[in-house]
C-alpha positions in Angstrom: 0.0 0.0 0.0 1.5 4.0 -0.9 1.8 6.3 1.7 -1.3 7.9 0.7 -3.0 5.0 1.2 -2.1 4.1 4.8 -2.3 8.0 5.4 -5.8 7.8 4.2 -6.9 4.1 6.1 -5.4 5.6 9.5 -7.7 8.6 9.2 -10.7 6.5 8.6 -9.7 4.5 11.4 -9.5 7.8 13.4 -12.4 9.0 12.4 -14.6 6.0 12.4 -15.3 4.4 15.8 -14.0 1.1 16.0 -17.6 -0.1 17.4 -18.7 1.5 13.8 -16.3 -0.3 11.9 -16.5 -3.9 13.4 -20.6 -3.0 12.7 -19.9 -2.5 9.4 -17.3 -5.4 8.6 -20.1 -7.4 10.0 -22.8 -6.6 8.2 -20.5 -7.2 4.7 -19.5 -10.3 6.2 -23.4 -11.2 6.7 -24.5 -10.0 3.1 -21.5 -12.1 1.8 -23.1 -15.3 3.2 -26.6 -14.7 1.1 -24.6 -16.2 -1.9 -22.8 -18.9 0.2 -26.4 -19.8 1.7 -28.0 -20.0 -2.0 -24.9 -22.8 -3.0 -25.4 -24.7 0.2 -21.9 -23.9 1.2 -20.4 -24.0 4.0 -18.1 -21.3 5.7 -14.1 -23.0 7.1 -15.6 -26.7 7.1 -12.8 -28.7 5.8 -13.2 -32.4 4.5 -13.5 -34.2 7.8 -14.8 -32.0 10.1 -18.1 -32.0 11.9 -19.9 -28.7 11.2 -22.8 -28.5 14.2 -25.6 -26.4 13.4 -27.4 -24.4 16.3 -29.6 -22.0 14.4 -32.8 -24.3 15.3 -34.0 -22.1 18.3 -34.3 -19.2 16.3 -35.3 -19.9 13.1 -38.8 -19.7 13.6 -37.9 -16.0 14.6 -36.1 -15.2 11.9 -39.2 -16.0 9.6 -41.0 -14.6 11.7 -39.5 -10.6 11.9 -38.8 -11.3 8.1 -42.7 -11.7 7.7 -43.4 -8.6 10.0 -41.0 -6.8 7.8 -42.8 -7.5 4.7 -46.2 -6.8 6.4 -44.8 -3.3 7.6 -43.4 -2.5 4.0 -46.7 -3.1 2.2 -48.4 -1.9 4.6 -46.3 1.2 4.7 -46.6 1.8 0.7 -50.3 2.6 0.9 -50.2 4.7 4.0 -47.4 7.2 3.3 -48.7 9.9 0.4 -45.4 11.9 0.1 -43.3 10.1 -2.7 -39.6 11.1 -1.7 -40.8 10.1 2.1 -42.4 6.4 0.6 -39.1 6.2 -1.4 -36.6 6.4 1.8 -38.8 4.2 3.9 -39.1 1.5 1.3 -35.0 1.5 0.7 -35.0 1.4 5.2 -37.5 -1.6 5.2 -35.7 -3.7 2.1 -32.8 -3.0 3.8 -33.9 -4.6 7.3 -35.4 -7.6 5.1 -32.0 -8.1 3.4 -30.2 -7.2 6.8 -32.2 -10.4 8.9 -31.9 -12.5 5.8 -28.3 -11.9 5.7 -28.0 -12.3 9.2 -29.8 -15.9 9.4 -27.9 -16.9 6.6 -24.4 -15.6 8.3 -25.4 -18.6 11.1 -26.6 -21.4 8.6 -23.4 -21.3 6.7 -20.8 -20.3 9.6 -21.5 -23.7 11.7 -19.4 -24.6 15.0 -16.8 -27.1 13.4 -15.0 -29.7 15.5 -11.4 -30.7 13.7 -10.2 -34.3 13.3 -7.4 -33.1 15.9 -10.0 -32.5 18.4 -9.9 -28.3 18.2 -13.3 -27.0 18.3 -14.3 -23.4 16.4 -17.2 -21.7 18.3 -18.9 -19.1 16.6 -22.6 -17.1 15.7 -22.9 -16.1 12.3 -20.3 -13.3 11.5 -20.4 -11.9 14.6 -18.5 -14.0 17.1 -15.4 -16.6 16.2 -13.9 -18.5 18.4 -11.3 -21.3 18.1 -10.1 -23.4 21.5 -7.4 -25.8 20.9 -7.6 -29.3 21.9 -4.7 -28.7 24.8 -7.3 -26.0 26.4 -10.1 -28.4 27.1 -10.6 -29.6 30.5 -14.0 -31.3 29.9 -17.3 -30.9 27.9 -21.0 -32.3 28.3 -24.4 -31.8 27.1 -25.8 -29.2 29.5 -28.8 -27.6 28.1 -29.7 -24.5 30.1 -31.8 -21.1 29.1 -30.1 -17.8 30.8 -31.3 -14.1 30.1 -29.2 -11.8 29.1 -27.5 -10.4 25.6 -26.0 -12.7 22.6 -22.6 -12.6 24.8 -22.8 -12.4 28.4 -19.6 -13.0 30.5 -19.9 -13.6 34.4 -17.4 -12.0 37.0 -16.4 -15.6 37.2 -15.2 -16.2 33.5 -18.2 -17.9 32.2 -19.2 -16.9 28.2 -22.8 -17.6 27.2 -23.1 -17.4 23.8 -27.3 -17.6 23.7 -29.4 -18.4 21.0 -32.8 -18.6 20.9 -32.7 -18.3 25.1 -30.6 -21.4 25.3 -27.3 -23.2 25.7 -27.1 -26.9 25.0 -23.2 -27.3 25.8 -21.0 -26.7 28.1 -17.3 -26.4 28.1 -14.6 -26.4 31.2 -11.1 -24.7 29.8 -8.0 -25.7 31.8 -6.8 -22.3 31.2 -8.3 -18.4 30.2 -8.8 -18.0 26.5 -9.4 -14.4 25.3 -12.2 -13.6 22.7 -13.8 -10.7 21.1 -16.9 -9.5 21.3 -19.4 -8.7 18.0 -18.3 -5.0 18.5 -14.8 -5.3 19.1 -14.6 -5.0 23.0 -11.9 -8.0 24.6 -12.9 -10.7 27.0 -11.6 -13.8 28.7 -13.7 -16.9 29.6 -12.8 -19.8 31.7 -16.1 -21.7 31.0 -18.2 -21.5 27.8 -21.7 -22.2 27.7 -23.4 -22.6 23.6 -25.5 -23.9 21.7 -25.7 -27.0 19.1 -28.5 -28.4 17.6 -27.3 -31.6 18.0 -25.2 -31.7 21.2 -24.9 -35.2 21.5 -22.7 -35.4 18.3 -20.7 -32.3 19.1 -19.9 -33.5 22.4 -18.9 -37.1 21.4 -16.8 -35.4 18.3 -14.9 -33.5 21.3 -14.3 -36.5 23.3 -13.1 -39.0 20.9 -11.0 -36.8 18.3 -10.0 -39.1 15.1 
């Protein structure tokens, strides 16, 4: 890259918030996966890996908001009479459409994926990636539990719930601290993680028994 160049990525870097820009990459990342969701493909699944699904819980959501979406932007086409005003609304309310398609689409075709080796990549559409290597597992079992709080919610104690739907179906014991990153960019460190799999059984017994 010129001098120009860096000169002109370090001022958009300054000028940007960095919550902005992790929002942004994101997003591109989600809108990406449309085209990977229409192939069937699948996002860093490698020939003899397990890729675990957990976007069960929320599906039914997902369709959901996308039909409340639709509702609201026909709905929203006969009510507003000023033409510039109907033409802004209806780019905001395709947008959202496209924006939870993306989203849902971001967590069909980024599965979990437990290696051959026994390492185990966590992760929720583009938002949140995680990889734990085998040597930082202390133990894992099917534990389904249903917590409140945000997508990522880390205890005082270490423990990372990473929530969908309401639920957790898994949990993992670390033998030592592994940092991750937040959806926005903010840093964390868990000592127990708590997720979700659709089929925990099979995740689990990938974990335990590594080829």
């Amino acid at each position: 890259m010129s001098d120009a160049g860096s000169r002109c990525v370090r001022a958009a870097r300054t000028a940007v918030p960095r919550a902005a820009r992790r929002l942004l990459l994101n997003e591109l990342r989600a809108a990406a996966s449309l085209g990977r969701w229409i192939l069937r493909g699948k996002h860093g699944v490698r020939p003899g890996d397990l890729a675990a699904a957990y976007t069960g819980p929320q599906t039914a959501m997902m369709y959901g908001l996308l039909f409340v979406s639709l509702i609201e932007t026909v709905g929203l086409a006969f009510l507003i009479p000023w033409p510039t005003v109907h033409r802004v609304v209806l780019v905001l309310d395709l947008y959202g459409v496209l924006l939870v398609l993306a989203l849902h689409a971001a967590c069909v075709t980024r599965p979990h994926v437990v290696r051959p080796d026994g390492s185990l990549r966590i992760r929720y559409g583009a938002l949140f990636d995680l990889s734990v290597p085998p040597d930082a597992v202390a133990s894992v079992r099917v534990d389904r539990r249903y917590p409140e709080g945000r997508l990522v919610s880390l205890s005082d104690d270490g423990v990372l719930d990473l929530i969908v739907g309401s639920q957790t179906s898994v949990t993992l014991e670390l033998n030592r601290p592994l940092p991750f990153t937040r959806p926005l960019g903010a840093r964390g460190e868990a000592r127990t993680i708590r997720f979700h799999a659709d089929d925990p059984r099979a995740l689990v017994g990938a974990l335990r028994q590594p080829a």
